[in-house]
C-alpha positions in Angstrom: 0.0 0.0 0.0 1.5 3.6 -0.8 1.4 6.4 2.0 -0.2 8.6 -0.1 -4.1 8.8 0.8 -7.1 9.3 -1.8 -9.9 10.7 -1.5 -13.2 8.4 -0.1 -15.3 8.8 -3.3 -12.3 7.0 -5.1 -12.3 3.5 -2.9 -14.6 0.9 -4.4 -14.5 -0.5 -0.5 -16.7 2.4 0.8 -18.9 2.3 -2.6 -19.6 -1.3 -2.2 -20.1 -0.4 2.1 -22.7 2.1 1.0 -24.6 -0.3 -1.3 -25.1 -3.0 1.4 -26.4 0.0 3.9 -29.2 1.4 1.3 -29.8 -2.2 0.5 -30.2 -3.3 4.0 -32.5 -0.5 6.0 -34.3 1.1 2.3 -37.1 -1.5 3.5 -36.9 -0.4 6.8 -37.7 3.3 5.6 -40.4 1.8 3.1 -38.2 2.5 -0.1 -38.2 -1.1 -2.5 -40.1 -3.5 -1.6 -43.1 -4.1 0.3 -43.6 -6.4 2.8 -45.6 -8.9 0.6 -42.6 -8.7 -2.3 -40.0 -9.6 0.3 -41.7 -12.8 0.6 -41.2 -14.0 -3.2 -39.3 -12.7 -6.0 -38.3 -8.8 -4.0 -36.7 -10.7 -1.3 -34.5 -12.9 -3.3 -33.3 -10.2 -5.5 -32.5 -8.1 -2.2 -30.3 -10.6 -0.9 -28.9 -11.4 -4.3 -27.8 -7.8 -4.3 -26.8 -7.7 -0.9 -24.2 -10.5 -1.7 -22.9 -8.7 -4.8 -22.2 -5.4 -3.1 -20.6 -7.8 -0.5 -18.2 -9.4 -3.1 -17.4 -5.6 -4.0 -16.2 -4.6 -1.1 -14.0 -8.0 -0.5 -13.0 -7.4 -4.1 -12.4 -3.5 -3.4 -10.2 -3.9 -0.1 -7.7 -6.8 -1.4 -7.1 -4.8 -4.6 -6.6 -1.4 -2.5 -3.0 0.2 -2.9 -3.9 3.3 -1.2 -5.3 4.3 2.1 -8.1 6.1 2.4 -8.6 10.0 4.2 -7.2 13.1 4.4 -3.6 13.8 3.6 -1.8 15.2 7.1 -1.1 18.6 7.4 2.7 19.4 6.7 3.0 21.0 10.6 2.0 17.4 12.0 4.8 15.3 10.5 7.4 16.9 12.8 
């Protein structure tokens, strides 16, 4: 991994992190599908995506070369 950070719109991980979290509480908040969906067809493809955005993030973090966040300011290296 190189010192130098990037910025977090540029890692894959948190792309694929933010997936799973609108995936996971959208039905909470009544966004997708409805109750009655989630039994049949809406839940499998919910999970289906779930998983996927899952793989992305594994896939994201063991390809990663670069950390993520700010870079330092110069007065804090000493």
């Amino acid at each position: 991994m190189t010192n130098s950070p990037k910025p977090w719109w540029q890692s894959k991980t948190i792309w694929g992190a933010i997936g799973v979290f609108i995936i996971t509480v959208a039905p909470e908040l009544g966004i997708g599908v409805s109750s009655d969906d989630a039994a049949g067809i809406g839940g499998a493809v919910s999970n289906i995506a779930t998983g996927v955005f899952a793989l992305f993030v594994i896939f994201g973090r063991l390809r990663a070369k670069q950390r993520i966040g700010a870079t330092p300011p110069d007065d804090a290296a000493g």
